[in-house]
N, C-alpha and C positions, 0 to 999 in steps of 0.2 A: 518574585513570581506573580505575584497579585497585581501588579501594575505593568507588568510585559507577555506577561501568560510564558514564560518560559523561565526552567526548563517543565515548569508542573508538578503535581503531586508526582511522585515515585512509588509504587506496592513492592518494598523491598525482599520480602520473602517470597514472592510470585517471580520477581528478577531473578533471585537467587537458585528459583526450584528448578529453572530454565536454561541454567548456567553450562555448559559443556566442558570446562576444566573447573571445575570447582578443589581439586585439589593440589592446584596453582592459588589459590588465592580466591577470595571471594570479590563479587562486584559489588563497589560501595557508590557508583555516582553513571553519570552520564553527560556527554556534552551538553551544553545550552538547548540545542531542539530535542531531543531527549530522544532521539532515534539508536545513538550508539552506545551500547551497555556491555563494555566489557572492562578487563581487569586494569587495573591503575596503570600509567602509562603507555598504554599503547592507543592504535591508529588503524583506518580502516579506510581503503579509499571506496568513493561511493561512485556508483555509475545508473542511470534508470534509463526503464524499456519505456516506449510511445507505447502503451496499448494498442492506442486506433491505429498503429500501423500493423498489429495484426487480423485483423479483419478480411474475410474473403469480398471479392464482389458482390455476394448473398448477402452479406452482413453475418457471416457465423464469423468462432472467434478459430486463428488458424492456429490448431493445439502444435501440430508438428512443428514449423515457422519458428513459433515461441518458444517451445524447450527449445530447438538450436540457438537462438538469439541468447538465451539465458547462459546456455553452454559457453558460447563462443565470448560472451562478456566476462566469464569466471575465470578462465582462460586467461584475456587479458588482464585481469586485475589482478590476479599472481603474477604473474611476468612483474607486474608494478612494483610489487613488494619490495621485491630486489632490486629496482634500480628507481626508486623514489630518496628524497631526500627528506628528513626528518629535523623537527627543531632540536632535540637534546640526543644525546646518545643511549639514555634508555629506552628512550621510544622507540627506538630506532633498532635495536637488540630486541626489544620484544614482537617489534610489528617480523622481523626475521623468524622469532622462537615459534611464535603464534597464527603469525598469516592471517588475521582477519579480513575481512572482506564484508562491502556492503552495496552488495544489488538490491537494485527495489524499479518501482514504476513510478509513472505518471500519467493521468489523464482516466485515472479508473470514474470517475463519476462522468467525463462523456462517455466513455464506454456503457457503460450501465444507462445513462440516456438515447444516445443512437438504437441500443436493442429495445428500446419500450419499457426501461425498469426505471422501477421511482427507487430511488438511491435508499429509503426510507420503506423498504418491503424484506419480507420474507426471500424473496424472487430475488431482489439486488444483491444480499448480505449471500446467501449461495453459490449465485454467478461471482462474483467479487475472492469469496474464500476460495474457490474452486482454481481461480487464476491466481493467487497468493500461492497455494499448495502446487500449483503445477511450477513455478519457478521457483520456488524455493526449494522444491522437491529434485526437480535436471540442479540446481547450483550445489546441492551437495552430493547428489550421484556423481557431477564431474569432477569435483572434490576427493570424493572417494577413486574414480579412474586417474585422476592424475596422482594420488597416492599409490595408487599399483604399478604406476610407471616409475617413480620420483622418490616414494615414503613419505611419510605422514609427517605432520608439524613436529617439532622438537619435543614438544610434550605430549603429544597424544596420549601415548603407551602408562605415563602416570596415570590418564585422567579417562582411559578405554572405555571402564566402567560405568562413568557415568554420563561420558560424552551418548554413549549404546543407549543408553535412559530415557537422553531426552532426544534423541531420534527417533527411539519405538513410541513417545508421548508424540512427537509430530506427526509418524504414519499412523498413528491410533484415532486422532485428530479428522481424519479425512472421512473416515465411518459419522462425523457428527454432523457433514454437511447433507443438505438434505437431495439424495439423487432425483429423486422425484420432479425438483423444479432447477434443474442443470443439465445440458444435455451429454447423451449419454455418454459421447466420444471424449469428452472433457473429462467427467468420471472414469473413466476405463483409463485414461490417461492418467491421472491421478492416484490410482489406486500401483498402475504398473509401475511408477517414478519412484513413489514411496518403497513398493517392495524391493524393486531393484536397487537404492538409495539404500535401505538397510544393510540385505544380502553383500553389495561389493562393501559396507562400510564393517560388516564382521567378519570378512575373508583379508582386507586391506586399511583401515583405518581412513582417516579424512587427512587431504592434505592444510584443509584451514579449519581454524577453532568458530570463527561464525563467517556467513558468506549472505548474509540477506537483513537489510535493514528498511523501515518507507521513510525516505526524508521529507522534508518539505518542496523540494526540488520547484523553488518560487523562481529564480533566475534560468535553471537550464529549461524550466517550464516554456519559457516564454520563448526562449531558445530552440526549443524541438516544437514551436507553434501549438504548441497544445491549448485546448480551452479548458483545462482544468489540471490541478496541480497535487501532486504526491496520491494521495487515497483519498481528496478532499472532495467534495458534490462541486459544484460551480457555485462561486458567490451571490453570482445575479446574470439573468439574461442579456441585459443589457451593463454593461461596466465603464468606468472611467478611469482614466491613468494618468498621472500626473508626469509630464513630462519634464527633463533636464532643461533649463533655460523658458519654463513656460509653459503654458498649453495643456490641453490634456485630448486626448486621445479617447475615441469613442472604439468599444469591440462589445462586439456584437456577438454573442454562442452563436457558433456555423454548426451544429449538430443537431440544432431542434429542428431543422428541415427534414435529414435523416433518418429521426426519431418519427417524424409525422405518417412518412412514406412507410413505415414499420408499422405505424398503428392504423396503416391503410388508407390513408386520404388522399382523395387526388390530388395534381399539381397546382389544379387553379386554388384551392382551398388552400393548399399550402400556404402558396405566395399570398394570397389573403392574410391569413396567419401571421407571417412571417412582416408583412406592413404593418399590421398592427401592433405588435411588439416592439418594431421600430419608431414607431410613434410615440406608444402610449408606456414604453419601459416595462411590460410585464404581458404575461399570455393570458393572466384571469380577465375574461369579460370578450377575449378575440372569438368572434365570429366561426361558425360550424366546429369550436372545438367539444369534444363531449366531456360531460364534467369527470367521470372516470378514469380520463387520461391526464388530467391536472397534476397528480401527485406525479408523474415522471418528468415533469416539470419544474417540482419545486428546486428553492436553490436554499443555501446560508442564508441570506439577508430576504428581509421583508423586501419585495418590493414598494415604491413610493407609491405607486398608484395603486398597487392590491393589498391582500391582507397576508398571505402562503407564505409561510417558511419553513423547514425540514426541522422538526421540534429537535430542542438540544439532545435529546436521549436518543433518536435516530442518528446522531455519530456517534454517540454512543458503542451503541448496537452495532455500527458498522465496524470499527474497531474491533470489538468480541469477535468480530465473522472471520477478521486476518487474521489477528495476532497470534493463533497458534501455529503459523506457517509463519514466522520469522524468527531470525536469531535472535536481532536486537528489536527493539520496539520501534513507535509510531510517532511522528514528529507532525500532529493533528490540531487544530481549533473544534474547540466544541463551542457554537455560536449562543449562547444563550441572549434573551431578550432582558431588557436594561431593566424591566419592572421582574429578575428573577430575585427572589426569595432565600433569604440563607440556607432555608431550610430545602429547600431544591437543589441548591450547589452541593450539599453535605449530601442530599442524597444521589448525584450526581456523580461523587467520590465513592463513594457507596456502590452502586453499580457497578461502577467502571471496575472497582477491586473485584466484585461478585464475579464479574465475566472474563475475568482471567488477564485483564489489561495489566502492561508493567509501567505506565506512565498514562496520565491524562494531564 
């Protein structure tokens, strides 16, 4: 783990208080990126939303759009369950008994840039949790409706008790996001998923034991064209790719254009902007930008030419903001700088325990 950063520390009693069958068995591990935490032997197929494809023409985020997309994904990755193929026959009997499941997203750090947020705010971690909770919240509402059509996983009915536990601990969770700097249609949204998510889950049961995980989603990233990957900020505005047989590849973030017109600049300014960044690999020192807009710019990595980077404890903190709206944990880099201090990493770990994380 020291020398690949995965699968990371694990806060095993925090895993464990999160558990939804815990009286099947307790959770001792996780895959290598440390996103899927459930019981020994079994399997979870993963599927993740574009964010920036829900967005209206305004730039709001479209709540309706997204719980359907959430829904209609749950949907199919049950259907999967049963006609997936598994490497051993345990796996394969429990991924049946249990029904796991792992929706999650990508692209949440341009999202959080296109609207004007510095991934590393009050403002970010709110909008950020609020979209966490809203799909996490529709993937086990339709959990619970397709357990009212179908019946719940093979074990729920042992495990009723506590499975109800840590569902009431998620919609309790939503009261901690701050309504103030989210807008309201999101909250209202939010608040409705979860009640109704509880309600049909103590009238009918859940038909799967977890349905939400954030992967790293590095290859379907690039796939769904996204400029940024799983819950991660953007590495760098300007980036480099090493390509197969050669070469490398220059991409460019297409969202700080976005982001600009958000923070109200006009278009000749933009494009000013946007040359200089291509030039100079970084937006600190571009022409008509105000320095209060800086931090919604920042990325992971230093730039070469400036000095900004989104300090290690702001993913931190963004992690804290999701992690109580998912099943399983967060498959994240926490970037820290080469001159970090042991005594920083330790408290790092520290943290990350404080704020409820099940893996850093």
């Amino acid at each position: 783990a020291w020398l690949c950063g995965d699968p990371g520390m694990q806060f095993d009693t925090t895993i464990n208080d999160w558990h939804t069958s815990p009286n099947s068995g307790r959770i001792n591990a996780s895959n290598p990126c440390s996103e899927y935490m459930f019981l020994d032997d079994t399997a979870c197929n993963l599927a993740s939303l574009n964010l920036m494809k829900f967005r209206t023409e305004a730039g709001e985020f479209d709540v309706r759009s997204f719980r359907q997309a959430a829904r209609i994904s749950i949907i199919a990755q049950d259907l999967i369950v049963d006609n997936a193929s598994y490497p051993t026959p345990k796996i394969a009997q429990n991924s049946f008994d249990f029904r796991p499941l792992g929706l999650g997203y990508a692209n949440l750090g341009a999202l959080l840039m296109a609207r004007g947020l510095p991934y590393d705010s009050e403002a970010g971690r709110a909008y950020a949790g609020a979209v966490t909770a809203l799909m996490h919240g529709e993937a086990y509402l339709t959990s619970a409706l397709l357990a009212e059509k179908f019946g719940t996983f093979r074990y729920f009915p042992e495990n009723q008790g506590p499975f109800l536990r840590v569902i009431r601990k998620h919609r309790a969770a939503v009261d901690a996001i701050d309504a103030a700097i989210v807008p309201a249609d999101m909250m209202q949204a939010c608040h409705e998923v979860w009640n109704d998510c509880l309600a049909k889950g103590e009238q009918h049961g859940y038909k799967n034991a977890q349905v939400t995980v954030l992967a790293p989603t590095g290859t379907i990233g690039f796939m769904m064209d996204c400029d940024t990957t799983g819950v991660e900020p953007d590495i760098a505005l300007v980036k480099y790719k090493k390509l197969v047989g050669g070469g490398l590849l220059k991409i460019v973030n297409r969202t700080v254009p976005e982001a600009l017109d958000r923070l109200g600049y006009p278009k000749e300014q933009i494009k000013t902007i946007i040359d200089y960044i291509d030039q100079n690999e970084t937006i600190e020192g571009a022409p008509y930008l105000r320095p209060e807009h800086l931090p919604v710019f920042d990325c992971a990595f230093k730039p070469a030419n400036g000095i900004r980077a989104i300090h290690h404890m702001g993913h931190v903190h963004m992690m804290g903001a999701v992690q109580p709206f998912l099943s399983g944990a967060i498959s994240k880099t926490v970037n820290m700088p080469p001159d970090a201090t042991p005594e920083e990493i330790a408290k790092t770990y520290s943290e990350s325990w404080r704020l409820g994380l099940k893996a850093v």
